[in-house]
KOLMI-775812 format. One line per field, with one value per residue (C-alpha): residue number from 1; residue in one letter; x, y, z. Coordinates in steps of 0.001 Angstrom, whole numbers, plus 524288, in hexadecimal, padded with zeros to 5 digits. Each point is the difference from the previous one (the first is absolute). Layout:
<nodes>
pos = [NUM:...]
code = [a:...]
east = [X:...]
north = [Y:...]
up = [Z:...]
</nodes>
This chain:
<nodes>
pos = [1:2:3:4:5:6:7:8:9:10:11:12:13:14:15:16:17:18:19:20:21:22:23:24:25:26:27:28:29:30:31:32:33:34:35:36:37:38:39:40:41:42:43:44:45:46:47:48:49:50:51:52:53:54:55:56:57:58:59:60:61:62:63:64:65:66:67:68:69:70:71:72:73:74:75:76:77:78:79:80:81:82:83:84:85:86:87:88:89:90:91:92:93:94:95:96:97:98:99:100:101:102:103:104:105:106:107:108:109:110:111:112:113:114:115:116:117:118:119:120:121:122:123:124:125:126:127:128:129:130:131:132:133:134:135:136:137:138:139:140:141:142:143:144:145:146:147:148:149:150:151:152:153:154:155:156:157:158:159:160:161:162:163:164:165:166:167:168:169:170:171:172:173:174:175:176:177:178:179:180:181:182:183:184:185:186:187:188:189:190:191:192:193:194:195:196:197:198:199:200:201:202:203:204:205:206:207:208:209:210:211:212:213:214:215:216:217:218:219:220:221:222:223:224:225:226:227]
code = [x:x:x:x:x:x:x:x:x:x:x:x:x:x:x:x:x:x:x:x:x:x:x:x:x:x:x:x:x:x:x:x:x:x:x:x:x:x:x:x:x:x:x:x:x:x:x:x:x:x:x:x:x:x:x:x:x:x:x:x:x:x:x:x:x:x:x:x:x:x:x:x:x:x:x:x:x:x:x:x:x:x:x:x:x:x:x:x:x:x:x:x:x:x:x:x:x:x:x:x:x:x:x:x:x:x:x:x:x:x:x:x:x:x:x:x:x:x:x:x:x:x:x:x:x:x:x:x:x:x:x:x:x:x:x:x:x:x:x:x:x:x:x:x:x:x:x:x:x:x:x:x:x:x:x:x:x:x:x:x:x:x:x:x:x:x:x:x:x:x:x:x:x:x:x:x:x:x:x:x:x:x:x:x:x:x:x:x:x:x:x:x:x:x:x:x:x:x:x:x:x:x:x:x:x:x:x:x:x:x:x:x:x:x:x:x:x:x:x:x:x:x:x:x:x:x:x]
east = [78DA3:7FA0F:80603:80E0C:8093B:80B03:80657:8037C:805D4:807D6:80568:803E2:80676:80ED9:8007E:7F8D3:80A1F:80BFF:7FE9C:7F47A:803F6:80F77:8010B:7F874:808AE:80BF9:7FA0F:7FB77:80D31:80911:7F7DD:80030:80FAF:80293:7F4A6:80695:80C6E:7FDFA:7F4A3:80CB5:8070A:7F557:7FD5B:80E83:7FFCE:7F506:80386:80EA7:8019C:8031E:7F573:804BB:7FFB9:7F2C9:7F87E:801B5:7FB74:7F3F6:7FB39:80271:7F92E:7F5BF:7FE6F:7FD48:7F719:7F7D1:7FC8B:7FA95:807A9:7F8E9:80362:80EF4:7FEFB:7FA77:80944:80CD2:7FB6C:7FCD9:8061F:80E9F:80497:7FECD:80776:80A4F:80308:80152:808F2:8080C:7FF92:7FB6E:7FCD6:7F3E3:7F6E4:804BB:7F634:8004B:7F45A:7F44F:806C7:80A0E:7F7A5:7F6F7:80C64:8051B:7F319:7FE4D:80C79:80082:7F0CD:80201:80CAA:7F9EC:7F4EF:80C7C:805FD:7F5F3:7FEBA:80F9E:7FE85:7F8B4:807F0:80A06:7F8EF:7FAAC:80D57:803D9:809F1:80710:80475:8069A:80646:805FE:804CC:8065C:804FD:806DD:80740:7F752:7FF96:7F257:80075:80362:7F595:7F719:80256:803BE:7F5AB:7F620:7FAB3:8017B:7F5B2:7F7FA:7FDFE:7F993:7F6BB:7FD87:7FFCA:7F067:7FDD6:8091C:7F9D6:7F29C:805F4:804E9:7F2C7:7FAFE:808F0:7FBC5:7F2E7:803CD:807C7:7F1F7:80394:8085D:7F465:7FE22:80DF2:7FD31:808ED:7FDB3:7FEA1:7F627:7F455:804DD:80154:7F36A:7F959:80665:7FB77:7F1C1:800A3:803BA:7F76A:7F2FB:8028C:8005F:7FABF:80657:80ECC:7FB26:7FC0D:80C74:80701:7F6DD:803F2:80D22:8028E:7F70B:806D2:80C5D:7FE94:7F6BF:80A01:80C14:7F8A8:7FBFD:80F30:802D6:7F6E4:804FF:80D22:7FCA0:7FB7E:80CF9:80586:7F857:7FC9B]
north = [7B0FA:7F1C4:7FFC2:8040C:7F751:7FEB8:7F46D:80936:808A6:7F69D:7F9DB:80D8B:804D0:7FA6C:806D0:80D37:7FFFD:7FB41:80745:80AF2:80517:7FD12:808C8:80911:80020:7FFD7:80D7E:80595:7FD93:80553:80AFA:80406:7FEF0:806A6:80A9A:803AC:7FF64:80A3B:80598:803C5:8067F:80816:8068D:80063:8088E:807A6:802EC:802DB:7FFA9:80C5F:8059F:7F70D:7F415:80321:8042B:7F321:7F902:8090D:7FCDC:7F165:7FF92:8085F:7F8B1:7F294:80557:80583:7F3D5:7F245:7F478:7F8D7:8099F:80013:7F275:7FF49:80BF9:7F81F:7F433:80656:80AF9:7FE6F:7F604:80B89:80B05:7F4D7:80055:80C40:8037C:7F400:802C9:7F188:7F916:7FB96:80191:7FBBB:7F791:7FD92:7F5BE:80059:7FCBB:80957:80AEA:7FB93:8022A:80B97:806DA:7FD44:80412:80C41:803EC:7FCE9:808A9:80CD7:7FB2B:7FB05:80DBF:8091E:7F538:80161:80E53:8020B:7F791:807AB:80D15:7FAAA:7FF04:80CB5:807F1:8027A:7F204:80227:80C8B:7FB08:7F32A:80867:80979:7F36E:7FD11:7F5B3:80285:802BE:7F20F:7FC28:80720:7FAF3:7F253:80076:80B19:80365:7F362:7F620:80929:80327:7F046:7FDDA:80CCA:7FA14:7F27D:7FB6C:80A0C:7F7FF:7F310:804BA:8020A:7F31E:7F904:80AD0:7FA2E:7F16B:80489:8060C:7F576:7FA5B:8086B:7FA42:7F5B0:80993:7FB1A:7F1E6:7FAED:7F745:808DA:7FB16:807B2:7FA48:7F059:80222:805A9:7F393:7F613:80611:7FF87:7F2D4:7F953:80968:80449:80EFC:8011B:7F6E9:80595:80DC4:7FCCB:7FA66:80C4F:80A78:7F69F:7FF7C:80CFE:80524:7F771:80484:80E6A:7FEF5:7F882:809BD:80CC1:7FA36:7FE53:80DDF:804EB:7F9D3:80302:80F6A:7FEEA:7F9D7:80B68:80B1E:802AF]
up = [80CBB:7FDE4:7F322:804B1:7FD89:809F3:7F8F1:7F606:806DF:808BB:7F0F5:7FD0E:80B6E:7FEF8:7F018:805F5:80C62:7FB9F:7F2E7:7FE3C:80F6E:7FF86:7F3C9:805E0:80DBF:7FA25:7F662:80BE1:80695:7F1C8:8001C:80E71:7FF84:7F45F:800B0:80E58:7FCA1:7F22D:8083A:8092F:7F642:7F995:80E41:801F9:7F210:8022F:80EFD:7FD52:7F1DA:7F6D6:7FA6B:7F2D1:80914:80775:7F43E:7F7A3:80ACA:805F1:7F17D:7FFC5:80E64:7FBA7:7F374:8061D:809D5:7F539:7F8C0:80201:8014C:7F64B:7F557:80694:7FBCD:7F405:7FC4E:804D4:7F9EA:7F0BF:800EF:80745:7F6CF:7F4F5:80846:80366:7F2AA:7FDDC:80A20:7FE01:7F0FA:7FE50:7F3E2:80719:809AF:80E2F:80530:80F89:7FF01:809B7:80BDB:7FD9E:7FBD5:80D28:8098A:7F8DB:8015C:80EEC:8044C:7F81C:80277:80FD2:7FF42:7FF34:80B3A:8095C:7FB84:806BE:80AA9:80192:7FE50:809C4:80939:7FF24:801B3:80C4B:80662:804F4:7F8AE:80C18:7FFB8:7F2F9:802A9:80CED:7F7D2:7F745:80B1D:805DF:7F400:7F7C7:7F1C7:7FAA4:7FB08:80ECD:806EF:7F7A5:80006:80EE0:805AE:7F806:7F88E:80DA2:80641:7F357:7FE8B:80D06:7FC51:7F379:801D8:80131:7F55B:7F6F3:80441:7FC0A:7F28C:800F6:8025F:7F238:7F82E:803F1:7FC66:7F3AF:7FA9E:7FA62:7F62F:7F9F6:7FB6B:7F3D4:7FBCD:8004C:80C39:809AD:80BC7:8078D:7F98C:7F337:8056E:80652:7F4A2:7F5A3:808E1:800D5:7F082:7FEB9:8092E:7FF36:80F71:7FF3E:80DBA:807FA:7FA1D:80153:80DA7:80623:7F8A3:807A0:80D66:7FC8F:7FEA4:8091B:80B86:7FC32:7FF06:80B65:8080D:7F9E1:803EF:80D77:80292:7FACF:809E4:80B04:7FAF9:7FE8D:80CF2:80667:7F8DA:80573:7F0EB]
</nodes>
């Protein structure tokens, strides 16, 4: 390491935190929201849905699982703009640009993992709980919101964290797409100035103590639970 340059590094830290990792945060964050919250839905569907409800969505959930999320991306990104079009009977492609293509991707691709996570929440909580909701007069939207998910979320809880900290890690991703996540910053710094090590260095660190520290708290947090 006699030829590791720390001055570097120190130069390049404000544009790789305050750009390459806030972008990458604030996907993390997008994606987390919005995969849970159409994650909820799909396991609502396929747990309660019709059959025409639950079997549009066992595909879509199935669908995503099957394939990587760099091909999600590159699909979104080349191929989205196209079907937009289509449906929309445009006179041109519709064009979401990187970042847009980068956030759609996430939040749709993490929906069908937050489905089966959500899923299986829910299956955890006995059914007991909702027929005795429903016997007390609560609609099934009722029980659900009042009985059944408040217990499923503390069951479910670390798991969801852990895919919290996967989609921090899988936001380096993104990098094929050209943004400034922090992969990407890292990565156009260690271009410019000839310092492929010391960027790719601090990005291993960087993510390493934050998933490290993240999955530490999970743990203690699945113990508190009794998880």
């Amino acid at each position: 390491m006699s030829g590791f340059d720390y001055q570097a590094v120190i130069d390049a830290l404000p544009y790789l935190l305050f750009t390459g990792l806030k972008f990458s945060l604030l996907l993390t964050a997008s994606s987390a929201v919005g995969g849970m919250a159409l994650g909820a839905l799909l396991a609502v569907a396929r747990l309660y849905g019709s059959r025409w409800v639950a079997w549009p969505a066992t595909i879509y959930v199935n669908l995503f699982r099957s394939l990587p999320l760099v091909l999600v991306i590159f699909l979104i990104y080349f191929i989205l703009p196209y079907l937009l079009q289509w449906v929309m009977q445009a006179e041109r492609p519709i064009v979401l640009g990187a970042m847009g293509s980068a956030f759609v991707t996430f939040i749709l691709f993490e929906a069908a993992y937050f489905s089966e996570i959500i899923r299986a929440g829910i299956g955890s909580v006995g059914h007991g709980q909702y027929a005795a909701a429903c016997a007390l007069g609560l609609t099934h939207a009722q029980a659900l919101r009042k009985v059944v998910l408040p217990q499923a979320l503390r069951n479910m809880l670390p798991v969801l964290l852990t895919q919290i900290i996967v989609i921090f890690q899988e936001t380096a991703l993104v990098y094929v797409l050209s943004l400034p996540d922090f992969l990407g910053a890292a990565t156009k710094i260690a271009q410019r100035d000839n310092r492929l090590v010391e960027m790719y260095v601090v990005v291993a660190l960087v993510f390493f103590v934050i998933s490290f520290t993240a999955s530490r708290g999970v743990r203690v947090l699945r113990a508190r639970l009794g998880a």
